[in-house]
PDB file of N, CA, C and O in Angstrom:
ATOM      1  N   UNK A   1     135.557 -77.994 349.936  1.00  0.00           N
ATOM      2  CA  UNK A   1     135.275 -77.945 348.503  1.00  0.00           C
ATOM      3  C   UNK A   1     135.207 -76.479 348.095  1.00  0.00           C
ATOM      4  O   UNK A   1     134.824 -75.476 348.697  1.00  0.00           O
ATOM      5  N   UNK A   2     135.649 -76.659 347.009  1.00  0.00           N
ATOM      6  CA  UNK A   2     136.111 -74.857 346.719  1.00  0.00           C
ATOM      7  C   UNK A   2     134.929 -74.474 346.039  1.00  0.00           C
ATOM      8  O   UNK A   2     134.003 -75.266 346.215  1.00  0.00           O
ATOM      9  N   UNK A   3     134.571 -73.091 345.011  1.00  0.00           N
ATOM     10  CA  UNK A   3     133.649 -72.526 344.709  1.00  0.00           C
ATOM     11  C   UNK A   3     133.421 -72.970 343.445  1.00  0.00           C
ATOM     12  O   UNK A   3     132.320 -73.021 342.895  1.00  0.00           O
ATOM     13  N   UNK A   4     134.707 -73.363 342.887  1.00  0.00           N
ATOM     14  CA  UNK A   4     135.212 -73.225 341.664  1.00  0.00           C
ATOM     15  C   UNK A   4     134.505 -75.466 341.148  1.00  0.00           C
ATOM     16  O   UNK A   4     133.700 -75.988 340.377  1.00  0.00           O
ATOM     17  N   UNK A   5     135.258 -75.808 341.946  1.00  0.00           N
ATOM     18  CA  UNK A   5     134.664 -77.322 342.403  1.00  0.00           C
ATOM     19  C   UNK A   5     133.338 -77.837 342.295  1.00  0.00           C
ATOM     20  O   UNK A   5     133.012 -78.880 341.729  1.00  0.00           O
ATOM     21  N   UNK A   6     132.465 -76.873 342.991  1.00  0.00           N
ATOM     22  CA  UNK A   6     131.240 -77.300 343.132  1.00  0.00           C
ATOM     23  C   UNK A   6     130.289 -76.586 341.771  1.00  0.00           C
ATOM     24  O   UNK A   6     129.154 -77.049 341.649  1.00  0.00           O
ATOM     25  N   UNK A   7     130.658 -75.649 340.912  1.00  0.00           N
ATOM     26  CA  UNK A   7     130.534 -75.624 340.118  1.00  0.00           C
ATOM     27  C   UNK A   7     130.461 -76.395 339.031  1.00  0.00           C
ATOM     28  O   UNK A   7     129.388 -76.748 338.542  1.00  0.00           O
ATOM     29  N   UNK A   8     132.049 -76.838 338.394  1.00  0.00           N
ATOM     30  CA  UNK A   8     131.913 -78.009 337.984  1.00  0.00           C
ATOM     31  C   UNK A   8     131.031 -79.189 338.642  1.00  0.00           C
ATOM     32  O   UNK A   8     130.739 -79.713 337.567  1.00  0.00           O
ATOM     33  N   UNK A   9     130.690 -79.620 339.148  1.00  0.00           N
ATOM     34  CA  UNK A   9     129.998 -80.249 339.709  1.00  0.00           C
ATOM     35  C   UNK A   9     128.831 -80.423 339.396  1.00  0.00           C
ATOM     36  O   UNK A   9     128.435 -81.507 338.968  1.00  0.00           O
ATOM     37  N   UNK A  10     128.015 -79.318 339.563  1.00  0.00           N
ATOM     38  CA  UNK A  10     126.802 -79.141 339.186  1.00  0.00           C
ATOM     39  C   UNK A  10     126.480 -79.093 337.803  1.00  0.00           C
ATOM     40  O   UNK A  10     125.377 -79.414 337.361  1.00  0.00           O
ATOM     41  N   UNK A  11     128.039 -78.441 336.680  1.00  0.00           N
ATOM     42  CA  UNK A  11     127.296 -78.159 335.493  1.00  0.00           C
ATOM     43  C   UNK A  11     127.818 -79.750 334.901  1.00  0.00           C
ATOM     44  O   UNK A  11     127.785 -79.990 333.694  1.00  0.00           O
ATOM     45  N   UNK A  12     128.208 -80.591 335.732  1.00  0.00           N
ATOM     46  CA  UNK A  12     128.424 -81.903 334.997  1.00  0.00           C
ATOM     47  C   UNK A  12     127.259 -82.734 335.028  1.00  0.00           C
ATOM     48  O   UNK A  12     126.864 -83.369 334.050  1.00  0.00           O
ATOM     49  N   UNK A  13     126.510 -82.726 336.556  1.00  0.00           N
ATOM     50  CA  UNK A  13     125.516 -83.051 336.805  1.00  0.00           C
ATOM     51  C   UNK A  13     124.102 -82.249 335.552  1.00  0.00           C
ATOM     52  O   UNK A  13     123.184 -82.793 334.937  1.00  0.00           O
ATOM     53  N   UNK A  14     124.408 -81.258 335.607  1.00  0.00           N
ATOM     54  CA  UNK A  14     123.181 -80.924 334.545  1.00  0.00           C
ATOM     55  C   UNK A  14     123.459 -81.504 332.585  1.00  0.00           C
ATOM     56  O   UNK A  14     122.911 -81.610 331.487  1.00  0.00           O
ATOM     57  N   UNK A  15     124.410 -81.656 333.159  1.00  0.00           N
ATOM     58  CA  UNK A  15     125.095 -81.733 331.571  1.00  0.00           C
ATOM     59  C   UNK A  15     124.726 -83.461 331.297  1.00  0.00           C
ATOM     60  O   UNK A  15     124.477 -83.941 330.191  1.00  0.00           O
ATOM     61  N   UNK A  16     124.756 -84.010 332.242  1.00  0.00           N
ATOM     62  CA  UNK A  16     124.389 -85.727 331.897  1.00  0.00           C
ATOM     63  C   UNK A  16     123.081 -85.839 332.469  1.00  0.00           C
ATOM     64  O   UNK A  16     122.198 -86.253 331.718  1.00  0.00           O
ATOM     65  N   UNK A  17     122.784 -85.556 333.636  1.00  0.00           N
ATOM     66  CA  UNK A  17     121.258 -85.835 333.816  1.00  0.00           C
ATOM     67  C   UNK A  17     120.366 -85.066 333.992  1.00  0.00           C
ATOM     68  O   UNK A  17     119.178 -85.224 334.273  1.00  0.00           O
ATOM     69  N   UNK A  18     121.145 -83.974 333.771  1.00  0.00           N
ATOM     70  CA  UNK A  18     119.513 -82.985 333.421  1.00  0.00           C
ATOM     71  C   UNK A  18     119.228 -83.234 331.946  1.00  0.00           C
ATOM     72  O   UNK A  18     118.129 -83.031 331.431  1.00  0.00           O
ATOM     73  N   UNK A  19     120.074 -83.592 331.443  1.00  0.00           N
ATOM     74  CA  UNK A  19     119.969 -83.623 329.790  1.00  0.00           C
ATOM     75  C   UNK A  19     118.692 -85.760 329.859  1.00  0.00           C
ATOM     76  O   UNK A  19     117.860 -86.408 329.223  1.00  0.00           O
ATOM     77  N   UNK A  20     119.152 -85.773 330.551  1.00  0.00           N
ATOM     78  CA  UNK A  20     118.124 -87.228 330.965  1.00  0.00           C
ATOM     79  C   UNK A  20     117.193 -87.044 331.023  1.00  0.00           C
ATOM     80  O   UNK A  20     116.462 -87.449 330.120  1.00  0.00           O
ATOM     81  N   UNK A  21     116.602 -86.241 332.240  1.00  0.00           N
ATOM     82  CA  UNK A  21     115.761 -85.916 333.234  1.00  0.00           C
ATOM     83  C   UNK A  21     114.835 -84.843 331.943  1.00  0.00           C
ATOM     84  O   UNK A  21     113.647 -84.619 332.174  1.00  0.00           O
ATOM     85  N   UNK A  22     115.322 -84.398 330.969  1.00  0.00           N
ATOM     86  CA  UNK A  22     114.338 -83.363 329.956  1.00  0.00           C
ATOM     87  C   UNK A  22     113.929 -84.269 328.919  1.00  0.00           C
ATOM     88  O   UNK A  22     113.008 -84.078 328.125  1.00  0.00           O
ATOM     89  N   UNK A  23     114.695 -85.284 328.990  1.00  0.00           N
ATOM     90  CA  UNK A  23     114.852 -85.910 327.523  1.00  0.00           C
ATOM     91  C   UNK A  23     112.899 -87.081 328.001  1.00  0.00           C
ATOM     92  O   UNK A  23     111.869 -87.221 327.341  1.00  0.00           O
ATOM     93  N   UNK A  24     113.259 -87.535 329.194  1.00  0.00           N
ATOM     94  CA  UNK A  24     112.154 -87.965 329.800  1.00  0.00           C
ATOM     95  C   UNK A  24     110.827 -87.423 329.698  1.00  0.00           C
ATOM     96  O   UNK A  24     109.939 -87.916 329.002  1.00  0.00           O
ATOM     97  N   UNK A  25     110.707 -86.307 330.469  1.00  0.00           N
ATOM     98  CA  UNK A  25     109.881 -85.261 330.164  1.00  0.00           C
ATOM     99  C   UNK A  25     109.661 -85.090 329.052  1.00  0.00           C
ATOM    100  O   UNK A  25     108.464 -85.349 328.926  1.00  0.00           O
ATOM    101  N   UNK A  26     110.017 -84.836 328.215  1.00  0.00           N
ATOM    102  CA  UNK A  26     109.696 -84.420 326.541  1.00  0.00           C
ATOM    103  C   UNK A  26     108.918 -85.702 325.962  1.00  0.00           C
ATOM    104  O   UNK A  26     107.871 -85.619 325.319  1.00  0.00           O
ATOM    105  N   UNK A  27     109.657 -87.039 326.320  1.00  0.00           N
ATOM    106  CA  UNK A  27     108.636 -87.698 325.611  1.00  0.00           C
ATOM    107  C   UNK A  27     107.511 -88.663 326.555  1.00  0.00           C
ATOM    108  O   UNK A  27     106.828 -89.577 326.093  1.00  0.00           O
ATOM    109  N   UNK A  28     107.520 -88.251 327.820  1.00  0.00           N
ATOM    110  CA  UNK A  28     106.319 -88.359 328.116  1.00  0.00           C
ATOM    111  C   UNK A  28     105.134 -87.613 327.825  1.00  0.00           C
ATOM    112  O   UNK A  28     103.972 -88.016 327.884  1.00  0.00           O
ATOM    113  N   UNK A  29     105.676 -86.159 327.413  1.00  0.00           N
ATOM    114  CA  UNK A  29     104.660 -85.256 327.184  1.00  0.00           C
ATOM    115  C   UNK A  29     104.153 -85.342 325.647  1.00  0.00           C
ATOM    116  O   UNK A  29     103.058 -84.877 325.331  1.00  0.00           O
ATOM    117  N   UNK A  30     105.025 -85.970 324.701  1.00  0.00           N
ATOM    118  CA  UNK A  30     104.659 -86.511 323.601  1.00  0.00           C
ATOM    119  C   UNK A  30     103.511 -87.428 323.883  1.00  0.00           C
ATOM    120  O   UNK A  30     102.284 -87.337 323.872  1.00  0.00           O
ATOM    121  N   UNK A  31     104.361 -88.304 324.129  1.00  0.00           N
ATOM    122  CA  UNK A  31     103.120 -89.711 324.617  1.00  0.00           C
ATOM    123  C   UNK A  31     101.955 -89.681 325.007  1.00  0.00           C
ATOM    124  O   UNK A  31     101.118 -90.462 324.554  1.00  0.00           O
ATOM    125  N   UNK A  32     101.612 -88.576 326.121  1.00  0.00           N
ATOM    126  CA  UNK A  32     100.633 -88.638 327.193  1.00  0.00           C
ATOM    127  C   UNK A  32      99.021 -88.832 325.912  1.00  0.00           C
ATOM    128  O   UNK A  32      98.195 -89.729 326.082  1.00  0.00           O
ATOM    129  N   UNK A  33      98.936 -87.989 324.962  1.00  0.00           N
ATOM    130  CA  UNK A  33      97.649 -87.742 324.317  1.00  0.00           C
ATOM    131  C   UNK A  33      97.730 -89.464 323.785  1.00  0.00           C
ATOM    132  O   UNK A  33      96.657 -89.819 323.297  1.00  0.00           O
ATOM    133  N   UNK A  34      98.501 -90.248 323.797  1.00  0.00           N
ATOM    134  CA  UNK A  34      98.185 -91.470 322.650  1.00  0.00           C
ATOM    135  C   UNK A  34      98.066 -92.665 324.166  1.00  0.00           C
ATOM    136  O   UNK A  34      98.465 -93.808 323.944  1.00  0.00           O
ATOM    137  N   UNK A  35      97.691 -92.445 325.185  1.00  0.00           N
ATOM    138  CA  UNK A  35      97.646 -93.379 326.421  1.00  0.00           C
ATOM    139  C   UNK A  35      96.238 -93.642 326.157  1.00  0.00           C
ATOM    140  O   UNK A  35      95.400 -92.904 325.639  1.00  0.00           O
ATOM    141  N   UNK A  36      96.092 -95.256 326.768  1.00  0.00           N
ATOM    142  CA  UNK A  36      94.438 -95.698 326.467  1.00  0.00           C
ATOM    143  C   UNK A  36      93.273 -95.257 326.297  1.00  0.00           C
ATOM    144  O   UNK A  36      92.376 -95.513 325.493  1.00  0.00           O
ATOM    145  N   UNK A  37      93.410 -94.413 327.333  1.00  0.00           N
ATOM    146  CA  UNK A  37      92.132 -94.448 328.545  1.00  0.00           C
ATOM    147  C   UNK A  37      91.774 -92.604 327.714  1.00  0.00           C
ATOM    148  O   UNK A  37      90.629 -92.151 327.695  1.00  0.00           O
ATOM    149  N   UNK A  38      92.926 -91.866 327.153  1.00  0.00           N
ATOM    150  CA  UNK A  38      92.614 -90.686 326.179  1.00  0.00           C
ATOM    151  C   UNK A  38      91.780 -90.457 325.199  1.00  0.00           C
ATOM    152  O   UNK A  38      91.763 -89.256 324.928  1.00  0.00           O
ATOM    153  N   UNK A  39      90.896 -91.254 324.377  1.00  0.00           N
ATOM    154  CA  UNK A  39      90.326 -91.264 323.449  1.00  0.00           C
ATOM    155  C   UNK A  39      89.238 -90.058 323.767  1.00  0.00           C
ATOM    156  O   UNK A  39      89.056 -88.885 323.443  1.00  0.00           O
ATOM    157  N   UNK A  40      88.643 -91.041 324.578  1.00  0.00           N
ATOM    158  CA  UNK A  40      87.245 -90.025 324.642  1.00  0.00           C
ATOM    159  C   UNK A  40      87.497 -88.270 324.710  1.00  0.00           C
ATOM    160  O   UNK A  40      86.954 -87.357 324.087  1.00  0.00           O
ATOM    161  N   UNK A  41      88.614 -88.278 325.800  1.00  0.00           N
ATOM    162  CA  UNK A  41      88.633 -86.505 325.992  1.00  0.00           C
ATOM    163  C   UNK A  41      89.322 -85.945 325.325  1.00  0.00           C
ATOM    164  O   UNK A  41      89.543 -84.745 325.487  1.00  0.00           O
ATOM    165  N   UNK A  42      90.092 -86.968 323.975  1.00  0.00           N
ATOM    166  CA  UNK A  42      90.728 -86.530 322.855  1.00  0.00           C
ATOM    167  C   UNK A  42      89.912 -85.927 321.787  1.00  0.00           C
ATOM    168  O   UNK A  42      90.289 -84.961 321.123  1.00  0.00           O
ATOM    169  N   UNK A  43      88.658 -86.593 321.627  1.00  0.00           N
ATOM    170  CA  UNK A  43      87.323 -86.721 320.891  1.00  0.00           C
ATOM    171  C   UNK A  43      86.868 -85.166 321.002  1.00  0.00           C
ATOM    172  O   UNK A  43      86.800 -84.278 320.152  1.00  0.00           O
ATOM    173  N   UNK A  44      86.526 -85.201 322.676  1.00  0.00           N
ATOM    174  CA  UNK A  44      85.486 -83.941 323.052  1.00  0.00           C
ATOM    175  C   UNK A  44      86.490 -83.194 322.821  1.00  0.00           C
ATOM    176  O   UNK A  44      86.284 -82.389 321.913  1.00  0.00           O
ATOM    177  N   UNK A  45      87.559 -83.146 323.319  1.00  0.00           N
ATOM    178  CA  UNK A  45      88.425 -81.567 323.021  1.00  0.00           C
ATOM    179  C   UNK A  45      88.388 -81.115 321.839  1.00  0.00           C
ATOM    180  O   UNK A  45      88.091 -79.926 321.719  1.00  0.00           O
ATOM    181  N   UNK A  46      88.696 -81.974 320.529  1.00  0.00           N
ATOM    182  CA  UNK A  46      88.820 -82.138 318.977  1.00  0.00           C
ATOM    183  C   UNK A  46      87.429 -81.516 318.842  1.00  0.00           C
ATOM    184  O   UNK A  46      87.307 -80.754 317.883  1.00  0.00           O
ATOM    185  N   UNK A  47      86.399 -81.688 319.590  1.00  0.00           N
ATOM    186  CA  UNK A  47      84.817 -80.975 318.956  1.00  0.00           C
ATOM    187  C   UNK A  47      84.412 -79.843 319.660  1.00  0.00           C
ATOM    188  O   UNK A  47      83.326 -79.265 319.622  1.00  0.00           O
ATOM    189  N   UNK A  48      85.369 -79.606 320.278  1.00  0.00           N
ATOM    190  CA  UNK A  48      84.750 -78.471 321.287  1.00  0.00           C
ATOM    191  C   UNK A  48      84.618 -76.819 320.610  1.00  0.00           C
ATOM    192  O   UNK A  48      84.037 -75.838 321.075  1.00  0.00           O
ATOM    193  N   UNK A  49      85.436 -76.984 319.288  1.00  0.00           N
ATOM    194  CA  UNK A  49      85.324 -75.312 319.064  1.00  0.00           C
ATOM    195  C   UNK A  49      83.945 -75.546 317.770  1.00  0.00           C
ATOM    196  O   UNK A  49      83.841 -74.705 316.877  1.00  0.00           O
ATOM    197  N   UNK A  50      83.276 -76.382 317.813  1.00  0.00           N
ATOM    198  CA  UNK A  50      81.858 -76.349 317.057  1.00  0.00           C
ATOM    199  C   UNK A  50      81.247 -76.311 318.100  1.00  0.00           C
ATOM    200  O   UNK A  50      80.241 -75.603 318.096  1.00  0.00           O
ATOM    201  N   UNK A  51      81.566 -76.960 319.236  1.00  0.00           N
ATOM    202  CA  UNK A  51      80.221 -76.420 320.737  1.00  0.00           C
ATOM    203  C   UNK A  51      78.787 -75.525 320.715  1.00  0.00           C
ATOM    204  O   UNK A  51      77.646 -75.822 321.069  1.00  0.00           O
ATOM    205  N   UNK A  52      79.410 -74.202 320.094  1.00  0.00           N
ATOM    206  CA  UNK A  52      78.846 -73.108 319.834  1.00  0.00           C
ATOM    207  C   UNK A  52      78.274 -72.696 318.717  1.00  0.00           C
ATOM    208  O   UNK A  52      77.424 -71.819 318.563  1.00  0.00           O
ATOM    209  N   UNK A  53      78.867 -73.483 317.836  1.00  0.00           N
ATOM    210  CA  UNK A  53      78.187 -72.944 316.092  1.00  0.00           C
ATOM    211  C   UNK A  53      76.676 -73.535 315.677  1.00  0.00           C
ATOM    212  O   UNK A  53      76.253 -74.686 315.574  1.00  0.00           O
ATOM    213  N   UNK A  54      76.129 -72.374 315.509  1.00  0.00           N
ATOM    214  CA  UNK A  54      74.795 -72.834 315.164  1.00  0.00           C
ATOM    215  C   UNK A  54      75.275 -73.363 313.046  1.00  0.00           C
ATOM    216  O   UNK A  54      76.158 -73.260 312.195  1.00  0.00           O
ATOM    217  N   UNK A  55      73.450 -74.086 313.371  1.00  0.00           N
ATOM    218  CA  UNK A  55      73.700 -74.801 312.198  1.00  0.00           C
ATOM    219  C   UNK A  55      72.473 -74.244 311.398  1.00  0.00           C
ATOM    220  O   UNK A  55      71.378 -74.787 311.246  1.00  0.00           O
ATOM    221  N   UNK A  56      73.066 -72.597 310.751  1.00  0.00           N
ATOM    222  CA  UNK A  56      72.748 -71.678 309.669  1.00  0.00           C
ATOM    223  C   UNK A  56      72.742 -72.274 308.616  1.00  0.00           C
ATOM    224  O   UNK A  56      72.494 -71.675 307.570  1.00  0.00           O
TER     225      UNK A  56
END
C-alpha cells in the first residue's frame, strides 16, 4: 500500500466517521445536564456563586 493510498484512506475514514464519532459526542455532551439523576447537582451548582454573599 502506497503513501499516497493510505492517506486517502484515513481522510475518508475521518471524513464519514469521525464526522459520526463528533456528531455523537456533541450531543451527548448536550444531553448529559438534562439526565435524571442531574437535578440536584444542577440545583447546587446554579446556587453556588451566592455561597458566599452575605445578606447586607
Amino acid at each position: 500500500m502506497s503513501t499516497h493510498s493510505t492517506y486517502d484512506m484515513l481522510r475518508h475514514l475521518a471524513d464519514s466517521w469521525g464526522l459520526v464519532v463528533m456528531t455523537g459526542i456533541f450531543l451527548g455532551l448536550c444531553l448529559w445536564p438534562f439526565r435524571p439523576g442531574a437535578k440536584p447537582l444542577n440545583r447546587e451548582v446554579a446556587n453556588s456563586i451566592f455561597k458566599d454573599e452575605d445578606d447586607v
